[in-house]
C-alpha positions in Angstrom: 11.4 378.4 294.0 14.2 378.6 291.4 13.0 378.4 287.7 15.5 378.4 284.6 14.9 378.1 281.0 15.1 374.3 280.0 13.3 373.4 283.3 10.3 370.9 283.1 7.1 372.2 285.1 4.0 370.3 285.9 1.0 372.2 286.2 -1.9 371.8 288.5 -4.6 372.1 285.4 -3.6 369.9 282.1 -3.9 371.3 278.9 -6.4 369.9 276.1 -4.5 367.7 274.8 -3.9 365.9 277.7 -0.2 367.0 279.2 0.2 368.9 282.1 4.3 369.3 281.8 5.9 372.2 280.2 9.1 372.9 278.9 10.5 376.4 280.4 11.8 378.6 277.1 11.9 381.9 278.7 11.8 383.0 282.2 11.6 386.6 283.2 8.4 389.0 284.7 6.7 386.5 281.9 7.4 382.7 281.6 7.1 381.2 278.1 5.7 377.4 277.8 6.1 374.9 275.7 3.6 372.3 275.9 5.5 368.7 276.1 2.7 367.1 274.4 1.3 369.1 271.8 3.9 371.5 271.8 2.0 374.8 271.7 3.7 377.6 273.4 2.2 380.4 275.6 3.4 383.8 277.7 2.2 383.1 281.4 2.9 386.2 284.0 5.3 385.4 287.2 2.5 385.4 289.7 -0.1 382.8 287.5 2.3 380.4 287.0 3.7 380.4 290.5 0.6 379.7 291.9 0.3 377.0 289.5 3.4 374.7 289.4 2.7 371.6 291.3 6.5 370.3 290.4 9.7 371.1 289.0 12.0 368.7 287.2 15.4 370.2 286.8 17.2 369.7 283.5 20.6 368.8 285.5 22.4 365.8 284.6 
């Protein structure tokens, strides 16, 4: 699965406040979220969020 920064990711779990999309900001051995609703941002490792993207939503136009 091919991740870049700018990406929108849905997660299987939503946050508490209600979103479960994510706005990629980094991507290396750590991803950094963005949350799209509240936007509070958080350092996930490689294998956590792989296991936890339900979808991608390319930022492509």
């Amino acid at each position: 699965m091919e991740i870049k920064v700018g990406d929108i990711v849905t997660l299987k779990k939503q946050h508490p406040c209600g979103s479960k999309d994510w706005k990629v900001i980094r991507v290396g051995m750590d991803f950094r979220l963005k949350c799209m609703g509240c936007e509070h941002m958080i350092m996930v490792s490689r294998n956590k969020i792989m296991k936890s993207i339900k979808a991608v939503k390319s930022n492509e136009d």
